[in-house]
N, C-alpha and C positions, 0 to 999 in steps of 0.2 A: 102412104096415106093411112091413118089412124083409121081402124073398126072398135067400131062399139057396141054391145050388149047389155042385155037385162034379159040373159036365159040361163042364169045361173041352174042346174037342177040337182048339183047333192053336195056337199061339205062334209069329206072325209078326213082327218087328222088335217094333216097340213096340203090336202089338196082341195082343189074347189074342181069341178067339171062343171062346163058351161057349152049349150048346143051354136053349133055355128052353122052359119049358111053358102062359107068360101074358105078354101083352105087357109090356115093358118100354119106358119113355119116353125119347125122343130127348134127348140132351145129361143122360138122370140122372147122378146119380154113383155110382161102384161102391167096395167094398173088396174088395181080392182078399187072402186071409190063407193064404200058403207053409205047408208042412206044419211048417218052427220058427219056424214063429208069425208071421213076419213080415209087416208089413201093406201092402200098397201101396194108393193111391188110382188111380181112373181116371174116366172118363167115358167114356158109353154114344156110341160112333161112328154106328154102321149097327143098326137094329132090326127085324127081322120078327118071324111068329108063330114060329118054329121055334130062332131063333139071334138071339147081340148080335155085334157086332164093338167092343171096349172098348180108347179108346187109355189106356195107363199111365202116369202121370205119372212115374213113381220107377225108370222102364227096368221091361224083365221078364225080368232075371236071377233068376231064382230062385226062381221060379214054373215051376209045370208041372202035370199034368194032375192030381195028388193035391191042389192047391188049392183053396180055396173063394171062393166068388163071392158076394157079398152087397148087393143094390138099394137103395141106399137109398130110393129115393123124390122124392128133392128133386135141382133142378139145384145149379152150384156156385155160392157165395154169395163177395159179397163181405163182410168186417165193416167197417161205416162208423162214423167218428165224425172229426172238426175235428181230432184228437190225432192222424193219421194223421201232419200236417206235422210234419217234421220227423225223419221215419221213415224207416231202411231194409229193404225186403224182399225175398224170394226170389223170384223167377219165377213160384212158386204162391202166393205171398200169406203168409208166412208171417214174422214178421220175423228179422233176421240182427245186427239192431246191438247184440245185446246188452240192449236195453232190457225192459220190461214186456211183457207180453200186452198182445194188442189188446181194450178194450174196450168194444164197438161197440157205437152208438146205435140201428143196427139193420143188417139185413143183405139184401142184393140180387142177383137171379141177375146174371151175367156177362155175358149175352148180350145186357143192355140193351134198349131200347123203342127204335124207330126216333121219332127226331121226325117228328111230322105237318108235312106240306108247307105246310098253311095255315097253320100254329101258325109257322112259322119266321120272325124278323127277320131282315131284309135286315145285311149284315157293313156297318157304313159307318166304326166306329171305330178309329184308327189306333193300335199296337201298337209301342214304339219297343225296338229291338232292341238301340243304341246301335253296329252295323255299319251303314258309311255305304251300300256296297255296297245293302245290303238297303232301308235306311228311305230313303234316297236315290232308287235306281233301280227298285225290285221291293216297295216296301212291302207289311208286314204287317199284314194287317188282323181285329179283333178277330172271333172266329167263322169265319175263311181256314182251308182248310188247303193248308199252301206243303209241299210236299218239297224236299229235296237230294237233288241228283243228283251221286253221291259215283265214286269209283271208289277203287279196291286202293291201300291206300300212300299214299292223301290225306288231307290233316289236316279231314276233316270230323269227329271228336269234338271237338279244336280250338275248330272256328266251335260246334259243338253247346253246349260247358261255357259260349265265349262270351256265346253266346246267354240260355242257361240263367239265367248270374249278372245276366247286364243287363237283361232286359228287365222291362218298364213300362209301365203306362198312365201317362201324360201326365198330371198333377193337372188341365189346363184341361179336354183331356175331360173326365177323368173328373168335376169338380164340373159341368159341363155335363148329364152324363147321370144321375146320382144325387146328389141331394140333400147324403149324407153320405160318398158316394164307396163306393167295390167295392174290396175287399182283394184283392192280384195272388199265383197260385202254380206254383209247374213240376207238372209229374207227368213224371218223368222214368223211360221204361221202356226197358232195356237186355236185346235178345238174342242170344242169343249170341257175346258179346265174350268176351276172355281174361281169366283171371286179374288180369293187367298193368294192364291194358285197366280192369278194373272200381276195383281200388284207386286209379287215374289219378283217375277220375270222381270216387270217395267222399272222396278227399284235397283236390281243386280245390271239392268243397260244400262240406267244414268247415272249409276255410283261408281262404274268401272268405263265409262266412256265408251262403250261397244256401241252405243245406240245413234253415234254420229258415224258409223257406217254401215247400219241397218233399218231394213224396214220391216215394223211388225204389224202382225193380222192378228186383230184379238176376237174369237170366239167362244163368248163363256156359256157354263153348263147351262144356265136359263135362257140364252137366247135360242129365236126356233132353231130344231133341230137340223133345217132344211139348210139353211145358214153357212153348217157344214161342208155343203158339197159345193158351196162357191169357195169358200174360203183355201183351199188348197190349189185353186183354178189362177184365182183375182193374187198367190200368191208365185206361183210360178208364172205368169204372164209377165208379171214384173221383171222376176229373175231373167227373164228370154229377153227382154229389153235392155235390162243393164247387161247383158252378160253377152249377146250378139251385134246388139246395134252400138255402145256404148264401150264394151272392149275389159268389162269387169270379168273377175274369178269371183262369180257366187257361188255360195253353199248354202243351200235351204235345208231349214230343220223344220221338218213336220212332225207337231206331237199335238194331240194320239191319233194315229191313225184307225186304234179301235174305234174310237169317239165316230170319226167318217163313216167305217163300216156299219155301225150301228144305225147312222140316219139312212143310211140307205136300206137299210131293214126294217124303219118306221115306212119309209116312203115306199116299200113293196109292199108293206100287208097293207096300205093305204090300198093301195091298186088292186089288190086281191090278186099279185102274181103267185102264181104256183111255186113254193119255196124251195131255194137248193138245200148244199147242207148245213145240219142247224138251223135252217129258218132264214140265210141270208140268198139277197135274191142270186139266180145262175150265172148272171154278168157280172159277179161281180170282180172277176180275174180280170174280165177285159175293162173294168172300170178302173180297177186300180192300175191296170197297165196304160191307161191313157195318162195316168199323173205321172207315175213312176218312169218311165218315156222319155219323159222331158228332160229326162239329166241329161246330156253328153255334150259333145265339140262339133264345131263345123267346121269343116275345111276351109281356109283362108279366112277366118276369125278371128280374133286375139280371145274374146271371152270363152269363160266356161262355167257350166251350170252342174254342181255338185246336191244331192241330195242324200240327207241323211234324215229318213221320216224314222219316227218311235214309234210302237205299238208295245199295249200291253197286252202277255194274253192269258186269254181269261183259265183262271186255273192254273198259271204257269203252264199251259200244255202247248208246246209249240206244232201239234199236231191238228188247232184251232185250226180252222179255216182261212183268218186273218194272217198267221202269220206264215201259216202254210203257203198260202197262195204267193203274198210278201216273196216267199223265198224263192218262187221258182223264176219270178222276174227281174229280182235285184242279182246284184253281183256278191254279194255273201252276206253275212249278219255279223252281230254285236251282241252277245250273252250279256245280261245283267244277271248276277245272280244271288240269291236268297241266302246262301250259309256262307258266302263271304262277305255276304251284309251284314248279316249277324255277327261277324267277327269283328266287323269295323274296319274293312278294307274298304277304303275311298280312292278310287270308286271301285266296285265292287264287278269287275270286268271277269269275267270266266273265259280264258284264253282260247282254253281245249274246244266247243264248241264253235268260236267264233271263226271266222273265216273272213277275209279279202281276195275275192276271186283275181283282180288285179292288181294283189301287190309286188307281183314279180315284175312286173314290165314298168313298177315307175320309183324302186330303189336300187341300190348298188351305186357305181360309180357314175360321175355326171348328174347324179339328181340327188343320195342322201351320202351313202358312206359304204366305200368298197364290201366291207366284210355284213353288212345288214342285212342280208338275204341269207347267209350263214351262221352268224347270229342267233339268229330267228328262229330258226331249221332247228340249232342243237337246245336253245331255251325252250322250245315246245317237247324237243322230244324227252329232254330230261325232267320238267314238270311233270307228262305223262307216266314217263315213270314212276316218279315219287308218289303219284296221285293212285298208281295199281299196288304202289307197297303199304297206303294207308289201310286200304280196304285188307293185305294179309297182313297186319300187323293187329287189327282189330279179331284175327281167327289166330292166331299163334302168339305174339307178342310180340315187343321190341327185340327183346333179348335173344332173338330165336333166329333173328336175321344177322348177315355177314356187314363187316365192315363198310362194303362199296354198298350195301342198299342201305346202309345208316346213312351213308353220307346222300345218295338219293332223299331219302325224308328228310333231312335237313335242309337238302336245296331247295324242295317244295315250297318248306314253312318259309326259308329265307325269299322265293323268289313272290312270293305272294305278300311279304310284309316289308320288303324294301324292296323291289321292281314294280310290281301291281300297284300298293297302297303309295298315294301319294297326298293324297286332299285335294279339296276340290277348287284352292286355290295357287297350287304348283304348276307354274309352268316349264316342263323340260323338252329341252329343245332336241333333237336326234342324236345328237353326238354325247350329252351328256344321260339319254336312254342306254342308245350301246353301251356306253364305258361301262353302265350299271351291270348291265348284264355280260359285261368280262369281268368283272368283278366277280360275280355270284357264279360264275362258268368257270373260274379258276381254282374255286372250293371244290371241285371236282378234281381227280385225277387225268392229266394230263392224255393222258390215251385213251379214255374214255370221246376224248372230242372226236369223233369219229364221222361229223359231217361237215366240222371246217375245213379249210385248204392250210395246210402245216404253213404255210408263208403268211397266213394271217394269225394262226395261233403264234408264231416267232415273235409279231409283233403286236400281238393284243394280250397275250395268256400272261394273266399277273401271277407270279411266283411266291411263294409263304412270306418271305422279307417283304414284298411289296405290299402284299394282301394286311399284312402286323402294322404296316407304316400307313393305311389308309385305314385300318380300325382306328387305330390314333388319332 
């Protein structure tokens, strides 16, 4: 049964408070209808017996105490149905491309069901991004969620479209794990980008065909900022639809998650919550661990829900609270970074920092390629290298160093300008990752490989004749 009011008594930023005379439920939905009639939606924020505090989705210009306040009843739904792919919509769910009304199979609140702890399969299937960087050194693994750790003015939408259009389950897995295989889709949720910014996006889906197996959420910088905190909800609810009931491998890309964090620091000092650090509100670990959450596997499912959110942070300091917090819930991160941007290494991946907490348990043999874990091991630790002789090469000079750490600095340069740099329209598929990097591992002296297995350096380490016939 609908309740109705006209005890609107204060309008703060994007909240209205309004007195009640019976409880009203946490997360309802409201209409507030302006004296010319106009109607906005919101949901119920803060609930006592006395008062609601409701944030507005549509801003609250225009609203004021001669308003009326009306409970729905019901939290906010999503409409589900298979048709969604290929679909674009607004921040609230509503669609923008011009097409049909949505017309759902059925419909689910927002705020999702936590999966049960027992109920969850373990992430072990590999996710091929087609960036060497990633499936290379920091693998994606089906049910992961990897963030990017982006900063101001770096091409992380970029590596995001890239991502977007490439990635794949691998046909070996997948006829490995299902019978008849799992259909692959994006759910692609955007907040608060520009204008610019969103037509970029929607022109790179339908000029490269990704957009007939994704669904995207668009919230741009001038829509209210409240907008934000559905838009990541109405975008994973989706994902948990195709991806448990329906039998898909999704990968949701959330970009910016700063953008989210942000309105949730409008909508605290709205409330006049007592601020955590920096000004953002105390919950906001457990807020971002209810989205972040969402990614894993069910036992006896076919689908899986992969999530890779972006955030910039602010200052490049990843010691932000944003993407601090990000990191102690996720399974590792994705460096973007600044002075290989400036080089023009596309994309601009920073190895040494980044980390795939799961990517031991879904390469090697049966999912990408025997020696891939090995690989990996000695390309990181010889970059690391090369990367400690730049800085004494800057206090001594070139000349001052021996043979074997010249060839260190040269591996660097080579592994950052033919392994890293590839464009942001290359796609390499894992085997032709590897080979790169026994390529660049065989400029190296041979005993230096000291974290392969000799039966894989026998059959991967290219020899000077080999190395002279593939400059060729």
């Amino acid at each position: 049964m609908q309740k109705e009011y006209k005890t609107i008594t204060e309008i703060s930023g994007p909240l209205v408070f309004a007195e009640i005379d019976e409880p009203v439920g946490y997360d309802e939905i409201v209409e507030i209808e302006t004296p010319n009639g106009d109607v906005r939606r919101g949901q119920v924020l803060e609930t006592t017996s006395d008062y609601v505090a409701i944030q507005v989705f549509e801003g609250t210009s225009g609203i004021d105490r001669a308003s009326s306040v009306r409970f729905l009843g019901e939290t906010l739904q999503m409409p589900l149905t298979e048709e969604l792919l290929g679909r674009v919509l607004s921040g609230s769910g509503e669609p923008i491309d011009g097409g049909p009304e949505i017309e759902p199979d059925e419909e689910r609140p927002i705020v999702g069901a936590a999966i049960n702890p027992t109920a969850r399969e373990y992430p072990e299937e590999f996710i091929e991004t087609g960036v060497a960087a990633i499936d290379g050194m920091n693998t994606l693994i089906r049910g992961q969620k990897l963030p990017i750790f982006s900063g101001s003015g770096l091409p992380h939408n970029d590596l995001a479209l890239q991502i977007a259009r490439q990635a794949s389950v691998p046909e070996e897995t997948e006829a490995e794990d299902d019978d008849e295989g799992s259909e692959f889709a994006v759910i692609f949720g955007a907040m608060g980008i520009t204008a610019e910014e969103a037509n970029e996006f929607l022109d790179d889906f339908e000029r490269t065909g990704a957009l007939e197996r994704s669904v995207v959420f668009t919230n741009l910088a001038d829509d209210p900022a409240v907008e934000r905190t559905v838009t990541p909800r109405l975008a994973l609810t989706t994902a948990e639809y195709l991806a448990f009931d329906k039998g898909y491998h999704v990968l949701v890309i959330l970009t910016d998650m700063t953008n989210y964090c942000e309105a949730l620091r409008e909508i605290g000092a709205a409330r006049e919550e007592v601020p955590g650090r920096r000004g953002y509100p105390g919950y906001m670990y457990t807020d971002l661990a209810t989205l972040y959450e969402r990614a894993g596997r069910i036992e006896g499912r076919e689908g899986s829900v992969t999530q890779i959110p972006i955030l910039t942070m602010p200052g490049d300091d990843d010691t932000h609270p944003i993407p601090d917090l990000t990191g102690y819930i996720t399974e590792g991160q994705i460096y973007i970074d600044r002075d290989l941007n400036s080089q023009g290494i596309e994309p601009p991946v920073d190895v040494l920092p980044s980390l795939s907490r799961l990517m031991d348990d879904g390469i090697g043999e049966g999912y990408t390629r025997e020696d891939h874990g090995d690989v990996s091991d000695q390309l990181y630790a010889a970059y690391a290298e090369g990367e400690d002789l730049r800085d004494l090469v800057n206090i001594v000079g070139r000349e001052a160093l021996s043979e074997r750490d010249n060839k260190y600095l040269d591996f660097a340069d080579a592994f950052e300008e033919e392994f890293v740099e590839q464009g942001y329209d290359t796609d390499r598929d894992v085997g032709e990752t590897l080979d790169i990097g026994w390529t660049l591992l065989s400029e190296l002296p041979r005993e230096e490989l000291n974290r392969i297995d000799e039966e894989l350096i026998d059959e991967y380490y290219v020899d000077d004749e080999q190395v002279a016939e593939a400059a060729d």
